[in-house]
C-alpha positions, 0 to 999 in steps of 0.5 A: 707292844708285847702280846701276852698269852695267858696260861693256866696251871694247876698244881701245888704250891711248895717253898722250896730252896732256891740258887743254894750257896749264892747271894740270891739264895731264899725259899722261893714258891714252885708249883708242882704239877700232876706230870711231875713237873715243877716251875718257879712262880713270881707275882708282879710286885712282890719280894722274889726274897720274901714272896708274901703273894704264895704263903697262904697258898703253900702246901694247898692245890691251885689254879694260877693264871699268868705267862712265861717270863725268862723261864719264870711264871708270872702270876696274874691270879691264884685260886684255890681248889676246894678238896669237895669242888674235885671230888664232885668234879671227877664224879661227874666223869665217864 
């Protein structure tokens, strides 16, 4: 029995170049975090070459749900942050 501990990211998704100059060389989908960092993004029964889960999200602000697996984050779901949901979050703040 395996515990899962979901967590939740938010950031944006970006292809990226992935194991350049070896066999397992794609474009594969990271999020790239407000701190700077980025983590590489798999969704459970998806094509790690093709990755068909992420394309509708490139390049647009996320919240994924998921865990660590072996350094990857497995995505369990996605959701999209509507630029005017921000907006009217941050004027709420103090």
């Amino acid at each position: 029995f395996r515990r899962l501990i979901m967590q939740k990211l938010t950031g944006t998704i970006h292809y990226k170049l992935f194991a350049e100059g070896t066999k397992s060389e794609s474009q594969r989908p990271y999020i790239f975090l407000d701190n700077g960092g980025q983590i590489l993004l798999y969704k459970k029964e998806d094509n790690p070459f093709e990755n068909n889960g992420f394309t509708a999200y490139d390049g647009k602000e996320v919240t994924v749900e998921g865990e660590f697996t072996e350094g990857v984050f497995e995505v369990e779901t996605i959701l999209e942050i509507q630029p005017d949901a921000k907006e009217e979050a941050s004027e709420g703040e103090i």
